[in-house]
DSSP file (Angstrom, degrees, kcal/mol; ACC not computed):
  #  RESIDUE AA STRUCTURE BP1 BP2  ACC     N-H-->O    O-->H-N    N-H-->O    O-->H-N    TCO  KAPPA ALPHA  PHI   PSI    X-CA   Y-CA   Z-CA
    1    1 A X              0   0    0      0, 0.0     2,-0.2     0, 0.0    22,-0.1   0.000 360.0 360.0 360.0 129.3  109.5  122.3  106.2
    2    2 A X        -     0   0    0      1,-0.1     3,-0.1     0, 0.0     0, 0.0  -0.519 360.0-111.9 -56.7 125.3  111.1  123.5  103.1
    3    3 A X        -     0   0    0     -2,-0.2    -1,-0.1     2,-0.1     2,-0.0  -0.141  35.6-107.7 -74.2 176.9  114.0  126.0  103.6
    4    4 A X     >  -     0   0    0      1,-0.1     4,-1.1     4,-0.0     5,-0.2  -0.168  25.6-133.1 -61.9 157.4  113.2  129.7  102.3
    5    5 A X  H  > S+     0   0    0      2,-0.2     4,-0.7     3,-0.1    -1,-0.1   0.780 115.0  55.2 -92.7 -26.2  115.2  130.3   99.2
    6    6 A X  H  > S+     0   0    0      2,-0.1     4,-1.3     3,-0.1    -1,-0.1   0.861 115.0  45.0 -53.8 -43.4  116.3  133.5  100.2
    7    7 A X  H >> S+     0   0    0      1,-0.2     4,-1.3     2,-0.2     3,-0.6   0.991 108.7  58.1 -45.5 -50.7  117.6  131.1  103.6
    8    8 A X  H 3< S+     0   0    0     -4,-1.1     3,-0.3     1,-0.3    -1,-0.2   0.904 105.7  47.2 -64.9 -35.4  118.9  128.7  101.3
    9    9 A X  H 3< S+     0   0    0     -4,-0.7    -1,-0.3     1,-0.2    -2,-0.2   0.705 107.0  55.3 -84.4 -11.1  121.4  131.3   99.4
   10   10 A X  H << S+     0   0    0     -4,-1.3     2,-0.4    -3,-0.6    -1,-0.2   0.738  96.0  71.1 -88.4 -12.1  122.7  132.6  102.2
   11   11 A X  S  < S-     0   0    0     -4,-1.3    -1,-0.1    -3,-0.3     2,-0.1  -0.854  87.5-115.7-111.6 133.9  123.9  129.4  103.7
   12   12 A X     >  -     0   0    0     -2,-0.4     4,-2.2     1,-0.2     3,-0.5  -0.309  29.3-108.7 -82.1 170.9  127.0  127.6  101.9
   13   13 A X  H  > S+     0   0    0      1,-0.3     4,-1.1     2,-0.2    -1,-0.2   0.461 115.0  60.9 -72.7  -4.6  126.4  124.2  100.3
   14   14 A X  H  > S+     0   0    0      2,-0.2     4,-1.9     3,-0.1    -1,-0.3   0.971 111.8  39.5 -81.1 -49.0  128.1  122.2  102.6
   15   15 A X  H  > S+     0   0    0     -3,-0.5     4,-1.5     2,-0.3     3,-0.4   0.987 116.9  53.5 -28.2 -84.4  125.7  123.4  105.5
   16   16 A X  H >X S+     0   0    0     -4,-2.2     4,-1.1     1,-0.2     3,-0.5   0.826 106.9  46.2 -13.9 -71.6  123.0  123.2  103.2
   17   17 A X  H >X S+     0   0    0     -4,-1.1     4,-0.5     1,-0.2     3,-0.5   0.852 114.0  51.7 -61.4 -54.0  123.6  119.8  102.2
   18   18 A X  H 3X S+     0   0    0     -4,-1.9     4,-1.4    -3,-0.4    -1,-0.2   0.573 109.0  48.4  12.9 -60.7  124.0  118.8  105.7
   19   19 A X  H <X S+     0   0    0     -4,-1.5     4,-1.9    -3,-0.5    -1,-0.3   0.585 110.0  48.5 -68.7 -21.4  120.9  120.3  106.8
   20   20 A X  H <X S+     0   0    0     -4,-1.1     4,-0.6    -3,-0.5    -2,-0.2   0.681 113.4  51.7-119.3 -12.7  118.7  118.8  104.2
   21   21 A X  H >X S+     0   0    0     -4,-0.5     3,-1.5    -5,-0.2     4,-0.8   0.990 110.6  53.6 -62.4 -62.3  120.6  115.2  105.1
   22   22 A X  H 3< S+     0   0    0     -4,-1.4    -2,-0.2     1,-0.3    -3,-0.1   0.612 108.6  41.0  72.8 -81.9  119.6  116.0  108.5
   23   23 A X  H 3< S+     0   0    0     -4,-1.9    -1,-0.3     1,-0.3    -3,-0.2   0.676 118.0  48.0 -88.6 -23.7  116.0  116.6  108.0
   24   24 A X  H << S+     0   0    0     -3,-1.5     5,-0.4    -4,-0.6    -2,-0.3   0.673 108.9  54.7 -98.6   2.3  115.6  113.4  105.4
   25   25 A X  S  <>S+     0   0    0     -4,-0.8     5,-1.4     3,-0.2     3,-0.4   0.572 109.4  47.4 -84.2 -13.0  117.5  111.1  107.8
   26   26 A X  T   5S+     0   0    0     -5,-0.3    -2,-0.2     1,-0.2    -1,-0.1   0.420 113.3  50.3-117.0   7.1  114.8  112.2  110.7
   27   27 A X  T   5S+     0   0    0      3,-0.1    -1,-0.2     4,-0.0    -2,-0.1   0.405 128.1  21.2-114.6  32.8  111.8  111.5  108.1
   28   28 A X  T  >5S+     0   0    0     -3,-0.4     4,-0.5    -5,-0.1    -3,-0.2   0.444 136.7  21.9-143.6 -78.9  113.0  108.2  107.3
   29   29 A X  T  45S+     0   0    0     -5,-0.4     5,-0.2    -4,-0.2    -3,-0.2   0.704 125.0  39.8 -76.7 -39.6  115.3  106.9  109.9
   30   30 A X  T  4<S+     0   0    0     -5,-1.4    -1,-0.2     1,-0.1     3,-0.1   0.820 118.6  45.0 -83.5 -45.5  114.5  108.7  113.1
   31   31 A X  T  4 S+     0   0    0      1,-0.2     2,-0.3    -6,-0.2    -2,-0.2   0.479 119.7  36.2-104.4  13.5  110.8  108.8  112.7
   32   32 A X  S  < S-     0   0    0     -4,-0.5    -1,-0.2     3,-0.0     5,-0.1  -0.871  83.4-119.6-154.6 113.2  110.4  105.3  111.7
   33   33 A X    >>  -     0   0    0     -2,-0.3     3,-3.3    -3,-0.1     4,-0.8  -0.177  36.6-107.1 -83.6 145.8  112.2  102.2  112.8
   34   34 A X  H 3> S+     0   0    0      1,-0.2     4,-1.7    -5,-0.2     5,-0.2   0.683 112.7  57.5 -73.7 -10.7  113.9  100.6  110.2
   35   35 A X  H 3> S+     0   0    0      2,-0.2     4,-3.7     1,-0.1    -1,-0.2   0.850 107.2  46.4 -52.1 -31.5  111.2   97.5  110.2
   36   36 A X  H <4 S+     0   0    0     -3,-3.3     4,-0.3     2,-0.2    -2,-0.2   0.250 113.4  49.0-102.1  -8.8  108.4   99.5  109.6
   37   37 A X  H  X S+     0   0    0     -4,-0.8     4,-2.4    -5,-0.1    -2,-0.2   0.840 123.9  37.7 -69.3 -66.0  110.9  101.3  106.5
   38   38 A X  H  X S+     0   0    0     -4,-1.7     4,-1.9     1,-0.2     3,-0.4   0.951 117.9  47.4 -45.6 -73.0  111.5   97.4  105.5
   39   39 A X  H  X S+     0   0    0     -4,-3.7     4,-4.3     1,-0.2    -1,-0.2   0.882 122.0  36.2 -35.7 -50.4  107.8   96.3  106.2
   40   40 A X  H  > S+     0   0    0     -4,-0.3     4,-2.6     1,-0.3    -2,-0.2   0.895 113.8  56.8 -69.5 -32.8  106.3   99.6  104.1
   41   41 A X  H  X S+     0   0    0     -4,-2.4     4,-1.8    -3,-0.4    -1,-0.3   0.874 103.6  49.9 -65.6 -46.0  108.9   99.3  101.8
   42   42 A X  H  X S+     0   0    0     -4,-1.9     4,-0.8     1,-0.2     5,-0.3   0.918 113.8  54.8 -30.8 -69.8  107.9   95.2  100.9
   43   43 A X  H  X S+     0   0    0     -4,-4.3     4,-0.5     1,-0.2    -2,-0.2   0.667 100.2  51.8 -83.7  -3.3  104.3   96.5  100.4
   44   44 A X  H >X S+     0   0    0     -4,-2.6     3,-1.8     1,-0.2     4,-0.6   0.968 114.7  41.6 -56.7 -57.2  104.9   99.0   98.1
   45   45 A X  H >X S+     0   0    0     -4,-1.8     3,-3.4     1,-0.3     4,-1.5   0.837 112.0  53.0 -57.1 -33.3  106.7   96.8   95.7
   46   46 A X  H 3X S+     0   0    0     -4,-0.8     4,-0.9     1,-0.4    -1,-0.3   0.558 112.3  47.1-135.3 -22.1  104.6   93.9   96.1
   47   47 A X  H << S+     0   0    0     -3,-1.8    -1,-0.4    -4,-0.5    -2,-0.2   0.699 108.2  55.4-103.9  11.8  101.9   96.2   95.3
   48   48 A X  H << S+     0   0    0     -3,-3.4    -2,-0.3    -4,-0.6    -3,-0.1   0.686 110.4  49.5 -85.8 -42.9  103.9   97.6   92.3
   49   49 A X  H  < S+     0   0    0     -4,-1.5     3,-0.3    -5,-0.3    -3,-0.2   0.626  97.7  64.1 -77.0 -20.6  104.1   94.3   91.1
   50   50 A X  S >< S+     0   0    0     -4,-0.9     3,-3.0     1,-0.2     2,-1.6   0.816  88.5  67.0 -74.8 -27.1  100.8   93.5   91.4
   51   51 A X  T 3  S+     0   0    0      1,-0.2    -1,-0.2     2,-0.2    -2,-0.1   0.271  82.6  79.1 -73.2  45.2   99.5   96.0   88.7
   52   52 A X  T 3  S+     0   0    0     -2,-1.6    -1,-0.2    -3,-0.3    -2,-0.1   0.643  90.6  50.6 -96.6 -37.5  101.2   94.2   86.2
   53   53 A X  S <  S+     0   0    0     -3,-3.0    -2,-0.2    -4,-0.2     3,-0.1   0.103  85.8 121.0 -94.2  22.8   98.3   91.8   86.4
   54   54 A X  S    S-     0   0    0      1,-0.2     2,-0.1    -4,-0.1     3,-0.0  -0.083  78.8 -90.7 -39.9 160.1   95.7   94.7   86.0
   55   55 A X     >  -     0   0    0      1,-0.1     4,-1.8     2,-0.0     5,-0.3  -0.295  48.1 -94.1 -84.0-168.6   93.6   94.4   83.1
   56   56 A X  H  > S+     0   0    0      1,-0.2     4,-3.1     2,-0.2     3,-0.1   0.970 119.0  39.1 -41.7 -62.5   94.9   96.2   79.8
   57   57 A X  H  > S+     0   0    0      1,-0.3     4,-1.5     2,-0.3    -1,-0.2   0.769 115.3  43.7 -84.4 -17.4   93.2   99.3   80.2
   58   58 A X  H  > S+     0   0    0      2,-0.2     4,-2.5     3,-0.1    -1,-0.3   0.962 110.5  60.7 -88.8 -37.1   93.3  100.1   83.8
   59   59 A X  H  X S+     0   0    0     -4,-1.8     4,-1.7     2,-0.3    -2,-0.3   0.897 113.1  41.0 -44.4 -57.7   97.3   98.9   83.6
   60   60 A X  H >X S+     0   0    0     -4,-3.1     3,-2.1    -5,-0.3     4,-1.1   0.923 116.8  46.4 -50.7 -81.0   97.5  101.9   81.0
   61   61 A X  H 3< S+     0   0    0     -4,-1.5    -2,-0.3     1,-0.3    -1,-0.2   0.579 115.0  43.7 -43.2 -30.8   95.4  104.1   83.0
   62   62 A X  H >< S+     0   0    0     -4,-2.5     3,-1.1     1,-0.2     6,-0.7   0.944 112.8  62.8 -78.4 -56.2   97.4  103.3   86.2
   63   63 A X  H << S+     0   0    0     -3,-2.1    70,-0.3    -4,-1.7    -2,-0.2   0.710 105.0  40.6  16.0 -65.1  100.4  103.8   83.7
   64   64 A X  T 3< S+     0   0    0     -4,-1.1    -1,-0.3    -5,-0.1     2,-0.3  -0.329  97.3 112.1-111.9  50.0   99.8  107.4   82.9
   65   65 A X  S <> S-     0   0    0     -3,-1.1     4,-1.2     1,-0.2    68,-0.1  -0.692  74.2-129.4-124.1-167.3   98.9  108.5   86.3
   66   66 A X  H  > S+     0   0    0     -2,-0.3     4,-0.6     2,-0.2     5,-0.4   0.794 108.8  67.0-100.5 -53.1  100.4  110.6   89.0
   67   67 A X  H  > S+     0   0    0      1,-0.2     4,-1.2     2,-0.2     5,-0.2   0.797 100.6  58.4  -5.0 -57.2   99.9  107.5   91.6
   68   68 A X  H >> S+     0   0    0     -6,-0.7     4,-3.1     1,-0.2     3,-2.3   0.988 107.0  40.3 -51.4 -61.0  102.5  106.0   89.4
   69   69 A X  H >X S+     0   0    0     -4,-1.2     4,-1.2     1,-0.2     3,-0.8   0.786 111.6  51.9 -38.2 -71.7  104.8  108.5   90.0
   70   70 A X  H 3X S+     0   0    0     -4,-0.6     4,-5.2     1,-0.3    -1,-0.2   0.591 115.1  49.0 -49.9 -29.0  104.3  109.0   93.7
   71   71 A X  H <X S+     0   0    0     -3,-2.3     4,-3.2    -4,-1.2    -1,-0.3   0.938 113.4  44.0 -82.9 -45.7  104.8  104.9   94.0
   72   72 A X  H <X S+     0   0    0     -4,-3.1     4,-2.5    -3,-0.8    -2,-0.2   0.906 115.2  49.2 -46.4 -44.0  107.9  105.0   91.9
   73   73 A X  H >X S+     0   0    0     -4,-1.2     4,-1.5    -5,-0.4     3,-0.7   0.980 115.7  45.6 -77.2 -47.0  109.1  108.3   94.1
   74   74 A X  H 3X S+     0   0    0     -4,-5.2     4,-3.3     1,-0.2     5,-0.5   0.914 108.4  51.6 -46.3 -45.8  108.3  106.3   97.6
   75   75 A X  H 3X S+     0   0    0     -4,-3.2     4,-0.5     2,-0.2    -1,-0.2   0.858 115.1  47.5 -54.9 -31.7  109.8  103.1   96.8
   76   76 A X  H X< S+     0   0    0     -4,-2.5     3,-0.9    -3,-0.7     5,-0.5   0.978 111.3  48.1 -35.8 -74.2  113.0  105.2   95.9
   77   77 A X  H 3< S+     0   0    0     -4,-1.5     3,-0.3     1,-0.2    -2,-0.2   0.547 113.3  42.7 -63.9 -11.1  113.0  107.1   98.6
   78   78 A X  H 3< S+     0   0    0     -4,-3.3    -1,-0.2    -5,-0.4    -2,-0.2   0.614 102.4  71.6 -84.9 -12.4  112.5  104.2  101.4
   79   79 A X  S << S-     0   0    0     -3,-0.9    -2,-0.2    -4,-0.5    -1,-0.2   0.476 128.0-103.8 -74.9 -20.2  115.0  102.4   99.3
   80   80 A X  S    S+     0   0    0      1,-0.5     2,-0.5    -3,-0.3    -3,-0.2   0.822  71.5 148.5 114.1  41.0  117.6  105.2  100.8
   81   81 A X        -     0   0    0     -5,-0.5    -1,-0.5     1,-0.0    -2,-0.1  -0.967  51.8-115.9 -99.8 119.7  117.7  107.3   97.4
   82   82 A X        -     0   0    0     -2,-0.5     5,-0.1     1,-0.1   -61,-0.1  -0.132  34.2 -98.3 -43.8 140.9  118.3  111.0   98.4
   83   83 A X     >  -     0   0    0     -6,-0.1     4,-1.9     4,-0.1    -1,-0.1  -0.071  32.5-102.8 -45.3 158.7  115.7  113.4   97.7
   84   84 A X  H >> S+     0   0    0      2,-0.2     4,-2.3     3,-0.2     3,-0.7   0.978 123.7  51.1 -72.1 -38.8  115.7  115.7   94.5
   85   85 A X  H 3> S+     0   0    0      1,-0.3     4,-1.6     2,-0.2     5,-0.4   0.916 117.8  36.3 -63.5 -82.4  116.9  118.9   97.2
   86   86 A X  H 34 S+     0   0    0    -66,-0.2    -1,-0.3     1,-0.2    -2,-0.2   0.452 115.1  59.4 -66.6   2.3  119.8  116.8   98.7
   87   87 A X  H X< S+     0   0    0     -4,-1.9     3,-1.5    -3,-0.7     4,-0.2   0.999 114.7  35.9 -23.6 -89.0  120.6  115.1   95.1
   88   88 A X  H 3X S+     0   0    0     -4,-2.3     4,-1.4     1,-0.3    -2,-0.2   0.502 109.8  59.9 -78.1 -27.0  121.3  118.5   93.5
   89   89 A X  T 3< S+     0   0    0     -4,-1.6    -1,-0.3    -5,-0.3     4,-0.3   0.527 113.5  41.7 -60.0 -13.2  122.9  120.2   96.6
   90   90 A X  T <> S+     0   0    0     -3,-1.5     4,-2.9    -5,-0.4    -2,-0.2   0.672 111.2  55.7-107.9 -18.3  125.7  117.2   96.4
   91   91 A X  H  > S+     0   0    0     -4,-0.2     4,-1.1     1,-0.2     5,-0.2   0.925 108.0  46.7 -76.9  -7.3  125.9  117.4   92.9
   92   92 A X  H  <>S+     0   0    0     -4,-1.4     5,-2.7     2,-0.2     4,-0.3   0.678 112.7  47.9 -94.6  -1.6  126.7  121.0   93.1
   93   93 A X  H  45S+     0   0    0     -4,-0.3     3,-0.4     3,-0.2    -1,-0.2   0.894 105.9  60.4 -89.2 -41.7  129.4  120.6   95.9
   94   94 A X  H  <5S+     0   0    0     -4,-2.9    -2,-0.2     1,-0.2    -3,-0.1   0.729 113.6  34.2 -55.5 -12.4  131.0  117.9   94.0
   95   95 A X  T  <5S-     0   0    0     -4,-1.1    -1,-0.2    -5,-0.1    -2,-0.1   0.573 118.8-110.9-103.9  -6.8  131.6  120.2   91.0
   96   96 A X  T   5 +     0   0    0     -3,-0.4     2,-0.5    -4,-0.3    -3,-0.2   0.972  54.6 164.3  99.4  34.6  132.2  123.0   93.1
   97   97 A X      < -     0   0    0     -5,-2.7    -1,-0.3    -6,-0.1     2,-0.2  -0.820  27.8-147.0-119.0 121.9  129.3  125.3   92.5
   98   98 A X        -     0   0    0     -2,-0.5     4,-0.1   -86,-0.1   -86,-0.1  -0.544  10.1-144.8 -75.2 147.5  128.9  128.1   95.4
   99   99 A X  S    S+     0   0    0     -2,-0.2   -88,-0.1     2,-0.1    -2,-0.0  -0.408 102.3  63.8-102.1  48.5  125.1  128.8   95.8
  100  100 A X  S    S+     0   0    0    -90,-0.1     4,-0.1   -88,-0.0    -1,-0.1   0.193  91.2  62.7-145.7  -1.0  126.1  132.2   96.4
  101  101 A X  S    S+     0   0    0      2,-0.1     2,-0.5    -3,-0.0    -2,-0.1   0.528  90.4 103.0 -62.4 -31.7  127.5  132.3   92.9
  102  102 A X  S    S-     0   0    0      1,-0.2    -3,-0.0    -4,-0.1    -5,-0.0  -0.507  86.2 -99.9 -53.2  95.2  124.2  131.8   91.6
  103  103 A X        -     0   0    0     -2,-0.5    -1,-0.2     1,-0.2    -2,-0.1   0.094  30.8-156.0 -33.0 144.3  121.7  133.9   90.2
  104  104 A X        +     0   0    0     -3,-0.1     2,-0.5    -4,-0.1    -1,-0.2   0.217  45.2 133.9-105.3   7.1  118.8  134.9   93.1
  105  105 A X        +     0   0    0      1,-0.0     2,-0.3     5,-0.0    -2,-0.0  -0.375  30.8 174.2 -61.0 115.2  116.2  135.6   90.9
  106  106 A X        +     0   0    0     -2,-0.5     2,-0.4     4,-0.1     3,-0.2  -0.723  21.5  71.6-129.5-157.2  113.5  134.1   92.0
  107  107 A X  S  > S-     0   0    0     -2,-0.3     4,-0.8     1,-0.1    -2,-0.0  -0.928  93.2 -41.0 135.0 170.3  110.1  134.1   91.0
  108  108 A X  T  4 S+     0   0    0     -2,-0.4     4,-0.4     1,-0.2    -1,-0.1   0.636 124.6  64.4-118.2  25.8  108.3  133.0   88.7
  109  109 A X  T >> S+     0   0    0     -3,-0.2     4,-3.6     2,-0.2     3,-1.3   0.889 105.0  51.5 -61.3 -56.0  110.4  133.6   86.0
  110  110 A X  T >4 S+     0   0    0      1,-0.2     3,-1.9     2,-0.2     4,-0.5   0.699 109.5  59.4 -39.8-100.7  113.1  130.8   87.7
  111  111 A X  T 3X S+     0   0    0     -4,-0.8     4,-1.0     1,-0.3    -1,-0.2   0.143 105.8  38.8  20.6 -67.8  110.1  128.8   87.8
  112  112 A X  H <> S+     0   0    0     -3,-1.3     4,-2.7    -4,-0.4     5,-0.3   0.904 115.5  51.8 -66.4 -62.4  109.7  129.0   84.4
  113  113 A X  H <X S+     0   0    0     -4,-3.6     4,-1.1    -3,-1.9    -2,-0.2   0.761 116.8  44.5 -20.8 -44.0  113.6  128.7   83.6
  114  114 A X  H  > S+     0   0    0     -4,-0.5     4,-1.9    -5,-0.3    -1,-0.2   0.899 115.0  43.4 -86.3 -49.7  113.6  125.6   85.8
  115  115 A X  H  X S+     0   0    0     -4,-1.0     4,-1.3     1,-0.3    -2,-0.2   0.737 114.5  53.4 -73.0 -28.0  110.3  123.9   84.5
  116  116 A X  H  X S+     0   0    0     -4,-2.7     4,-1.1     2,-0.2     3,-0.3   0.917 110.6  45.0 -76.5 -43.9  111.4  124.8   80.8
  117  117 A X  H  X S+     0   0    0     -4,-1.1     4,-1.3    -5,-0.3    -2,-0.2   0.909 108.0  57.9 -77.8 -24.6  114.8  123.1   81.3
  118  118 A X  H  X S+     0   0    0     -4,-1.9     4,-0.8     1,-0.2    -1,-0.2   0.788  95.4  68.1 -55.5 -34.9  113.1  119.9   83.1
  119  119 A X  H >X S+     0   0    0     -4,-1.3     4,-2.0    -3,-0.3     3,-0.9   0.967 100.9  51.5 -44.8 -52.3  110.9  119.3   79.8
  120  120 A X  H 3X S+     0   0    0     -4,-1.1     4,-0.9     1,-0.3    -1,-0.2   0.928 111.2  37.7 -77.8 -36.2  114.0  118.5   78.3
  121  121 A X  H 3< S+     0   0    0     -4,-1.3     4,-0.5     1,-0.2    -1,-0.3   0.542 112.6  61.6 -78.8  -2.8  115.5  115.9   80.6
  122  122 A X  H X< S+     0   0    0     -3,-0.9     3,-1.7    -4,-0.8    -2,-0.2   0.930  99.8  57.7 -89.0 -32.9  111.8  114.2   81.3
  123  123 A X  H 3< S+     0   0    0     -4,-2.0    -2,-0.2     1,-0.3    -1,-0.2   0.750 102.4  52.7 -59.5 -31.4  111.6  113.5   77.8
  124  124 A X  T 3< S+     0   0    0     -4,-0.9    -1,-0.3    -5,-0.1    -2,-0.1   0.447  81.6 123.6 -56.8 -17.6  114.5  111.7   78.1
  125  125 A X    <   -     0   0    0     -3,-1.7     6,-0.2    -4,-0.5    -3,-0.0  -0.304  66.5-124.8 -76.6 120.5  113.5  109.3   81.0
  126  126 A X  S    S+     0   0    0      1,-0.2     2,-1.3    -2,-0.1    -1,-0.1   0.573  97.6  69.9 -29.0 -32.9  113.7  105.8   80.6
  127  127 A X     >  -     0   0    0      1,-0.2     4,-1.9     2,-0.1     5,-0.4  -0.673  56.9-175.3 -99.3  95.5  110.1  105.3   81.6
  128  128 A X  H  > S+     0   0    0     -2,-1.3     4,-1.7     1,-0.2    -1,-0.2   0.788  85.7  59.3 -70.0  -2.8  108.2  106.7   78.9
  129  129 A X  H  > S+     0   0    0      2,-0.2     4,-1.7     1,-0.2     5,-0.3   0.975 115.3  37.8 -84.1 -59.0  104.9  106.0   81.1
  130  130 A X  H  > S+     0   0    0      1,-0.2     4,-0.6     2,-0.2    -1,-0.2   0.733 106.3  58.2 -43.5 -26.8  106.4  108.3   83.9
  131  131 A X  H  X S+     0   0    0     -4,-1.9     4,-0.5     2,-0.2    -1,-0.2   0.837 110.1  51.0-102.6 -34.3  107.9  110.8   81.8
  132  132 A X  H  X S+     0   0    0     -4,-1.7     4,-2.2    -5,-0.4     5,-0.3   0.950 111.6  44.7 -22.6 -58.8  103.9  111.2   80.5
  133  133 A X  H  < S+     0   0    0     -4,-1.7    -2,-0.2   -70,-0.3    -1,-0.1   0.643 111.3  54.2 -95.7  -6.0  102.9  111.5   83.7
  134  134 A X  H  X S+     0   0    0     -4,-0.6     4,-1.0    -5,-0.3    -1,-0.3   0.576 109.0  48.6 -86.1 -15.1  106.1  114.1   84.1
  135  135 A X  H  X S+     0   0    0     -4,-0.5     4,-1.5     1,-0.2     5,-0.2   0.846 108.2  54.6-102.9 -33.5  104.8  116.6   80.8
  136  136 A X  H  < S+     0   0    0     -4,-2.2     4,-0.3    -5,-0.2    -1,-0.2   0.590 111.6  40.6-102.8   7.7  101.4  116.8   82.1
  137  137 A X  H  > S+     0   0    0     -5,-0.3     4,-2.4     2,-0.1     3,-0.4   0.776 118.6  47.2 -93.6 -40.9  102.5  118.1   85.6
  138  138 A X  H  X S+     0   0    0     -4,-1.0     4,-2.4     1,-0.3    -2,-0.2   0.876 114.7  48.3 -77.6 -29.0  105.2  120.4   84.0
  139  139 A X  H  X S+     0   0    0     -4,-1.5     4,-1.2     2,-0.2    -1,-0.3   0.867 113.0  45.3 -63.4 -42.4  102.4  121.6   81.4
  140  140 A X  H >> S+     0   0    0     -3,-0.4     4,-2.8    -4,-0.3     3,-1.0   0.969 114.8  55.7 -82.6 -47.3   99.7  122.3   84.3
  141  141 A X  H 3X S+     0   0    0     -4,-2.4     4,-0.6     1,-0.3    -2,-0.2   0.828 112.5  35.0 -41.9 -71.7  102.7  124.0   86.0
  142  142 A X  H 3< S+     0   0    0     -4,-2.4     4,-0.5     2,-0.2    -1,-0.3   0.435 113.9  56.2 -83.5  -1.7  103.6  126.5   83.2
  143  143 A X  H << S+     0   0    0     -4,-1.2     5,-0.3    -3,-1.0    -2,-0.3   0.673 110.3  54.0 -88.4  -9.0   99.7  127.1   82.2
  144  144 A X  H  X S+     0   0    0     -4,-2.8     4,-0.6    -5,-0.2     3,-0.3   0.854 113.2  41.6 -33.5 -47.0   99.6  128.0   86.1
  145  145 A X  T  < S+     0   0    0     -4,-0.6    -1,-0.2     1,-0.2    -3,-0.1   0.624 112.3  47.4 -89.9 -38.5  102.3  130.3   85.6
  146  146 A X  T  4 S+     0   0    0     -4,-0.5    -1,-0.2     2,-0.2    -2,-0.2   0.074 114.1  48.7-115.4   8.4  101.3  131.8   82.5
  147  147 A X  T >4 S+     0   0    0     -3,-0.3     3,-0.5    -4,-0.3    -2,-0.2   0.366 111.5  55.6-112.6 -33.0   97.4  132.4   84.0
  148  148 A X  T 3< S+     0   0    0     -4,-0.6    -2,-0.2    -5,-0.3    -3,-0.1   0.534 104.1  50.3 -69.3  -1.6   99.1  133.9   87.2
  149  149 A X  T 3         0   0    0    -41,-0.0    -1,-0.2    -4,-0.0    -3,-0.1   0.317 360.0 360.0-130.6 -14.1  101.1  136.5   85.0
  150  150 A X    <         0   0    0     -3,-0.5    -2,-0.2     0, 0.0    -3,-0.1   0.369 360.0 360.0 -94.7 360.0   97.7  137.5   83.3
């Protein structure tokens, strides 16, 4: 389960960061022995590698999809790349950032804040076929937000 966000500001970031190592070490490590991480991990690339030999147009379409993403985020993450929560919880104890400094608005103005500032760094992303398939989530995201507010 994802913690509460009220939960998550009241507890400082080393805890935090801790906890949320914690919980991706027991969906990874704990609840799957590290052959069947290896094994899953082999077919995903291998099936990453196969759409290369798709034909043109299903290779776009595959291209611009959310699939992609999801295949791109598993292989990361069985590949032993933290998650975006326990990313951004170490970068903000390595510079020394309190979550309890933080603004607590939440809502769905943060939301907005959050989704608005992500536009700018997807645009940037090396994979412009992912960073496609990154503006049309963050676009369904904020007209969500902006139909939920009328």
């Amino acid at each position: 389960e994802e913690p509460v966000v009220e939960e998550a500001a009241r507890v400082d970031d080393s805890a935090l960061y801790e906890q949320t190592v914690a919980r991706e070490k027991t969906l990874t490590e704990v609840t799957w022995s590290e052959e069947k991480i290896s094994q899953t991990l082999q077919l995903l690339q291998e099936l990453k590698n196969l759409i290369e030999y798709l034909p043109g147009d299903k290779k776009a379409e595959f291209a611009g999809s959310k699939v992609h993403l999801l295949l791109d985020y598993l292989i990361a993450r069985l590949s032993g790349k933290q998650g975006l929560l326990a990313h951004s919880t170490q970068v903000r104890k390595d510079l020394g950032v309190n979550s309890s400094a933080l603004p607590s608005d939440a809502g769905a103005g943060l939301v907005k804040n959050v989704v608005s500032g992500m536009e700018e760094y997807v645009a940037s992303l090396p994979d412009e076929d992912l960073a496609s398939v990154l503006e049309q989530e963050l676009f369904g995201v904020m007209q969500k937000l902006e139909r939920d507010d009328s």
